[in-house]
N, C-alpha and C positions, 0 to 999 in steps of 0.2 A: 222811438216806439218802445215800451213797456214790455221787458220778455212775459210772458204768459205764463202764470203757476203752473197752470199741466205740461208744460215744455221744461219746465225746471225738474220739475220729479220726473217725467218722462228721459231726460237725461242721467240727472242721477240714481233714475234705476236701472238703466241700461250698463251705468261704470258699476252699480252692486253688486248687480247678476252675474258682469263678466268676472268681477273679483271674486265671488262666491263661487263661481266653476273653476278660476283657477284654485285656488283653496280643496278644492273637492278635487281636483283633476290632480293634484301631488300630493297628499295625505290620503295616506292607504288606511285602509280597515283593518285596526290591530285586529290580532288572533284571538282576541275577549271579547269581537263584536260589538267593542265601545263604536259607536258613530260617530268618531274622533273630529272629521273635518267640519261636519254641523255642530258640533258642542263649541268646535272654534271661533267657527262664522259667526254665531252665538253669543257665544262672552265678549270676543273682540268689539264686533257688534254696537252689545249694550255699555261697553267701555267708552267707545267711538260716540253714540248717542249721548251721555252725560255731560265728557269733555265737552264737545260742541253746544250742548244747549245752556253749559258752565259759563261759558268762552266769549259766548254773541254776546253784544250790547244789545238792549232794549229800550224801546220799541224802535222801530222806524224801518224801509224800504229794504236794506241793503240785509239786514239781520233776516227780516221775512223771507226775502232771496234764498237767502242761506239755509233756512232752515229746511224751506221745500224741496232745496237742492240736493244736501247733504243727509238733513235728518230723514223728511219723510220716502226723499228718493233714492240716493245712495242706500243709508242704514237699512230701509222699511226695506228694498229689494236684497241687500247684501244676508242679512237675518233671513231665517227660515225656519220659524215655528211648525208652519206646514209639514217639512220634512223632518221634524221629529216625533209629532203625529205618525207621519207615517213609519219612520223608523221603529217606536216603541210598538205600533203593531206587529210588524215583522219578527220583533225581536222575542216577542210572546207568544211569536209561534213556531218560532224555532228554538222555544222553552228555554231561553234565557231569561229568565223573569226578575234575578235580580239586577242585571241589567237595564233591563226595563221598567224597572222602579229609581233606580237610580238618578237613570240618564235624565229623563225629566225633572229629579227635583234638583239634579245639582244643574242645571240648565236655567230653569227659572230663579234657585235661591242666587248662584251663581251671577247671572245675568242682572240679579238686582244688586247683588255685591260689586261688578265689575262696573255699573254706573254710576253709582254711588263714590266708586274709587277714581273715574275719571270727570265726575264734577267737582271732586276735592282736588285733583290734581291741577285741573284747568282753572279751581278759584285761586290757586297760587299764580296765577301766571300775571305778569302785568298785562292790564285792560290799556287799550288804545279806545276811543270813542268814549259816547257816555252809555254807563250804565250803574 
């Protein structure tokens, strides 16, 4: 029997989330108010997204698995745009503003650097299958 897509992201968002609490649960909030463990979660993240979607062969069953598995359920739960939404509000009201200018543009320029840099990494790797 055919695992079912929503049970694949259903699991690999449940291994995201728990990863993204550990991540948050031992990296403290430096004294600059940076929101150090979500800028983590973040780049690591969109690092982890690139390699992987580098990495798959395409098309066919086992890749499709993968990607549900890891990209949109692992990545999509372990990342949390959300809470930096919420973060830079916070942080602009406790009038840290350049903070909060910051945090977000070096999160997204950032996060497109950091998958950019693990699809380049992972196009070096020898390919098993066809793609």
């Amino acid at each position: 029997m055919p695992v079912r897509p929503a049970l694949l992201v259903a699991a690999g968002g449940a291994a995201g989330t728990a990863a993204r609490w550990g991540v948050a649960a031992l990296v403290p909030v430096p004294a600059s108010g940076w929101p150090l463990a979500t800028t983590l979660v973040n780049l690591a993240g969109a690092f982890l997204l690139g390699a992987l979607l580098a990495a798959l062969p395409r098309p066919g069953p086992a890749a499709e698995r993968a990607r549900l598995l890891l990209g949109t359920g692992f990545c999509g739960a372990f990342t949390t745009y959300s809470a930096l939404a919420v973060e830079v509000d916070l942080l602009l009201r406790e009038g840290a503003t350049a903070v909060a200018v910051l945090y977000p543009l070096l999160s997204v320029v950032g996060g497109v650097g950091c998958a950019a840099a693990g699809a380049a990494l992972a196009g070096r790797l020898p390919r098993r299958g066809g793609r």
